[in-house]
C-alpha positions as CSV (number, residue, x, y, z in Angstrom):
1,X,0.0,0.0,0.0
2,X,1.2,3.4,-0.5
3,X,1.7,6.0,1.7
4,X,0.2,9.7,0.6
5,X,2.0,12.8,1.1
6,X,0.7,15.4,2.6
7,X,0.9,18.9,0.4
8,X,-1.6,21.0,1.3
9,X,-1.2,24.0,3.8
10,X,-0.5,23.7,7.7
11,X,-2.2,25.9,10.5
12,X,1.6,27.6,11.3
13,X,1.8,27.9,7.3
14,X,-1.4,30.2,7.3
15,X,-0.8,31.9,10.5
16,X,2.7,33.0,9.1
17,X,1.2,34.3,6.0
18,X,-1.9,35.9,7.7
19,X,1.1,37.9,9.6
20,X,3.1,39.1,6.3
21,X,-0.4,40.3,4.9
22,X,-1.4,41.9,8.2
23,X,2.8,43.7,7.8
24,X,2.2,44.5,4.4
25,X,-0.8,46.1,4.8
26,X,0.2,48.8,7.9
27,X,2.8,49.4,5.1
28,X,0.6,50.1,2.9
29,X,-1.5,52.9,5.2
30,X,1.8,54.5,6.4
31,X,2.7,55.0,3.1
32,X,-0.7,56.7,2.0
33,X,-1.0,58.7,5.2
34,X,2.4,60.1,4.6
35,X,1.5,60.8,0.9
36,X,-1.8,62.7,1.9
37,X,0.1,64.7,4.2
38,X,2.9,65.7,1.4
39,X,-0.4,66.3,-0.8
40,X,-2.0,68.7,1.7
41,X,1.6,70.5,2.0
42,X,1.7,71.2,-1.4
43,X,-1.8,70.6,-2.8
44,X,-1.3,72.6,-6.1
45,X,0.9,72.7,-9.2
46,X,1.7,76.0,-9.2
47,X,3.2,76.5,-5.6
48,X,5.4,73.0,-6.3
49,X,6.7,75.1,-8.9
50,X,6.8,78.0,-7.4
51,X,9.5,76.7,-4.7
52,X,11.4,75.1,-7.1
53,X,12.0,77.8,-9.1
54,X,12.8,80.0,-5.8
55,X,15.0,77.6,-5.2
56,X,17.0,78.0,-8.0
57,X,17.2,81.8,-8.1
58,X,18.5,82.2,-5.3
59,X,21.6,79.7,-5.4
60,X,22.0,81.4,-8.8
61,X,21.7,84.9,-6.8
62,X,24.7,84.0,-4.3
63,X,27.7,85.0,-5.9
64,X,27.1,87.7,-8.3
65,X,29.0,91.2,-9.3
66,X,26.5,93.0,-11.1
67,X,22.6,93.0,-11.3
68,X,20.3,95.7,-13.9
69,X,16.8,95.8,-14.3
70,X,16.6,96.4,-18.2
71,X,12.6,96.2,-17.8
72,X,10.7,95.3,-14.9
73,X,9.9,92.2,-16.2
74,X,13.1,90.8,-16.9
75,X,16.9,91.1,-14.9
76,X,20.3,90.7,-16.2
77,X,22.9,89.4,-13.5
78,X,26.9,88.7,-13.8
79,X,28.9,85.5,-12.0
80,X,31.2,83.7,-12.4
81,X,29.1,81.7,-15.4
82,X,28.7,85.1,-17.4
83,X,26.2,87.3,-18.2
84,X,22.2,85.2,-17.2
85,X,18.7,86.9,-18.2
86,X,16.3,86.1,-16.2
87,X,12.8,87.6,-18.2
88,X,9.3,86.6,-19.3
89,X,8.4,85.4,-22.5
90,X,4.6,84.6,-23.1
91,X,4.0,83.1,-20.1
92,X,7.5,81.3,-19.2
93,X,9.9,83.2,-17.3
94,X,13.5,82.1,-18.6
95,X,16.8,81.8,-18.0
96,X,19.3,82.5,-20.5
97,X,23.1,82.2,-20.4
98,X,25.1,84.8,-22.7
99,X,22.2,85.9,-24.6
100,X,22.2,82.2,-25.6
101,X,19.6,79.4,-24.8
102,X,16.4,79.0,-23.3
103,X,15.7,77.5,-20.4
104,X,12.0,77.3,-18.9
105,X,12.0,78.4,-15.3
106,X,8.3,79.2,-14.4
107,X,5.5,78.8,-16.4
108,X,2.0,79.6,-16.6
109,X,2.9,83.3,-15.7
110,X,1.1,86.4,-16.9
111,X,3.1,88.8,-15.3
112,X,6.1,89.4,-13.8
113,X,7.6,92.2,-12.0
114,X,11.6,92.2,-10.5
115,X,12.7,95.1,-8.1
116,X,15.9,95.4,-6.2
117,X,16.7,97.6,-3.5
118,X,20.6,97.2,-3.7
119,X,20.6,93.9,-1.1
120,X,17.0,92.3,-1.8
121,X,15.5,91.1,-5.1
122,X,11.8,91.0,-5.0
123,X,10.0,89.0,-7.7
124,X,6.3,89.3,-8.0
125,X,4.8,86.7,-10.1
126,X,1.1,86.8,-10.9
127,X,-0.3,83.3,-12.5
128,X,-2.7,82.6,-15.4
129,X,-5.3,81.4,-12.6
130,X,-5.2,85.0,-10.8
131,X,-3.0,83.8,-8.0
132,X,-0.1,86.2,-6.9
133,X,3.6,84.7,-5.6
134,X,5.5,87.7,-4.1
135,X,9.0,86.5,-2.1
136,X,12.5,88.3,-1.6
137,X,15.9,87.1,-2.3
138,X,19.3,87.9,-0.5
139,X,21.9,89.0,-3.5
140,X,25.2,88.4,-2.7
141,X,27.3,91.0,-4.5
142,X,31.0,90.2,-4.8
143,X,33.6,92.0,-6.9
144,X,34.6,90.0,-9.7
């Protein structure tokens, strides 16, 4: 006679996977509790933007020996990269490099306005949605 094999599941077998489920799945809510909360921080496109682009103006404001406001919608700067334009075209505000190139920096914009006071840039950025971004930047002049 022969002998059959058991292959079917045990209780430990079950219980062990009932446990990796019940792991996975507090995973699972930790990760979508922390995404809502990043959500809610930034909840639209425009301020996501907005930061990153503030961001980057002001590391490229650190080290710079001159700074003219051609317009009051665009700003011409001098480092140790040359001579950047910083203006708005359409509704992009750009960077360019030497009179050269075009690189997208903030878009959706309708107006733009720069002022500078001798130590603080202020850029005042309305939006194609009617929403207004206003903040200040530190320049750092140094002699070239």
């Amino acid at each position: 006679m022969r002998k059959l094999k058991d292959h079917g599941y045990t209780f430990m077998e079950s219980i062990f996977q009932l446990l990796l489920l019940t792991v996975f799945v507090h995973f699972l809510l930790l990760f979508f509790s922390w995404k809502g909360a990043i959500e809610e921080q930034y909840s639209d496109y425009t301020t996501r933007e907005w930061e990153l682009f503030s961001a980057e103006l002001q590391q490229m404001l650190t080290e710079v020996s001159e700074i003219h406001l051609p317009f009051s919608s665009s700003m011409k700067f001098k480092n140790e990269r040359g001579i950047i334009t910083i203006e708005k075209s359409g509704t992009v505000i750009r960077k360019r490099v030497g009179g050269e190139g075009h690189v997208p920096l903030l878009t959706n914009v309708r107006s733009a306005s720069f002022t500078f006071d001798g130590v603080e840039l202020t850029v005042a950025v309305t939006f194609v949605d009617h929403s207004v971004k206003r903040r200040g930047f530190v320049v750092g002049l140094y002699p070239m």
